[in-house]
C-alpha positions in Angstrom: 0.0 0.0 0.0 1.6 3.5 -1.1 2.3 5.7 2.4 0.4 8.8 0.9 1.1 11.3 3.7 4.7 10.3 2.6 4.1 10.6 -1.0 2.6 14.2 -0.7 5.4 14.9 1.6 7.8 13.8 -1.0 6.3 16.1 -3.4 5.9 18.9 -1.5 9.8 18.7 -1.3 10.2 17.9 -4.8 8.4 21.2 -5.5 10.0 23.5 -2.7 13.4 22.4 -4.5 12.5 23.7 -7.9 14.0 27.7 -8.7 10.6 29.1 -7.7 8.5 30.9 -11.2 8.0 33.2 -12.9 9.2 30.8 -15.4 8.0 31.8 -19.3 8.7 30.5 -22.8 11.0 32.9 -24.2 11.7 30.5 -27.5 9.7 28.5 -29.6 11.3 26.8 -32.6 9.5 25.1 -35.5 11.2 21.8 -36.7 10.8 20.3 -39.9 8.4 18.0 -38.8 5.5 20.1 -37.5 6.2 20.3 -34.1 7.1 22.7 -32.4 9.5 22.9 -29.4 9.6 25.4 -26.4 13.0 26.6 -24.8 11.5 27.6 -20.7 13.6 29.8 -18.6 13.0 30.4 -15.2 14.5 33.5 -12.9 17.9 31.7 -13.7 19.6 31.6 -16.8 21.5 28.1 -17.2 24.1 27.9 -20.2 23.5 24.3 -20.6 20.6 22.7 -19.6 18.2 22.7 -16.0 19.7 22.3 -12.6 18.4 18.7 -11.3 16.1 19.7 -8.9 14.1 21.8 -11.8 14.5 19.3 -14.1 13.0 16.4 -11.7 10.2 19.2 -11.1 9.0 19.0 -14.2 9.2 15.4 -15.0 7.5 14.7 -11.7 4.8 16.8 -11.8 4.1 16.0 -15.8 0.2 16.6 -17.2 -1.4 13.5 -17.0 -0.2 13.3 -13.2 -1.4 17.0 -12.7 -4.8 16.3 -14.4 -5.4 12.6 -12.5 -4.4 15.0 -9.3 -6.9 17.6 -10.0 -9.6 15.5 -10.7 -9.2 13.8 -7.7 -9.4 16.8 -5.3 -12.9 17.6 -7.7 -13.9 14.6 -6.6 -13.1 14.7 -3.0 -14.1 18.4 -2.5 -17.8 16.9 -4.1 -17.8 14.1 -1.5 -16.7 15.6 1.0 -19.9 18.0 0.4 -22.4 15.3 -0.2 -21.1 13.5 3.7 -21.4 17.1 4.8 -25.2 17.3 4.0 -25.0 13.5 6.1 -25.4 13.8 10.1 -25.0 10.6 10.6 -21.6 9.9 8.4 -18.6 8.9 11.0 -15.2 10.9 10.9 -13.5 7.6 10.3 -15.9 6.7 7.1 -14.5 10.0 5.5 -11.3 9.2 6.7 -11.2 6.1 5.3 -12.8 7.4 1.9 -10.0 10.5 1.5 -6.8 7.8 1.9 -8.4 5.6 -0.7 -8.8 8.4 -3.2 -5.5 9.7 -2.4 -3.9 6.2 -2.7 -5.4 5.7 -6.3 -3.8 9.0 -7.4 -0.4 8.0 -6.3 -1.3 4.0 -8.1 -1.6 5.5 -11.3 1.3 7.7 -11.9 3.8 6.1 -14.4 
């Protein structure tokens, strides 16, 4: 079973690590096959490529984890509503029902 408090914890840290924003696009470059790639700078300018810790930022905290996490807290903040409305709902149940949500977002990431 994933330790979630840890896993948040470890994200948290993963996050306070990174050179903090504003961090823009400031190049975008066409290749010949359509695409098109973006050169990000943060406050820093690096000569040659990102510092670790931003680099592990970004790979860690990619789109489809972002999106799954996001969903997730939708979903939470909407149950946590409907047991609201509920008198009769014990603390543990919604306990119980937040470290199971959690715990899926942490199972999927990839």
């Amino acid at each position: 079973m994933i330790d979630v408090k840890k896993r948040i914890e470890e994200l948290i840290e993963i996050a306070n690590k990174a050179t903090p924003g504003d961090w823009v696009i400031y190049e975008e470059i066409k290749m010949l096959d359509n695409c098109t790639l973006a050169l990000i700078r943060g406050p820093k300018q690096y000569p040659s490529g990102w510092e670790l810790q931003d680099a592990r930022f970004v790979t860690t905290f990619n789109p489809a984890f972002v999106l799954n996490l996001l969903e997730s807290w939708i979903e939470m903040r909407e149950a946590l509503e409907a047991l609201n409305n509920k008198r009769d709902i014990s603390p543990r149940l919604v306990k119980d029902f937040l470290e199971m949500k959690a715990a899926k977002v942490f199972s999927d990431e990839k």
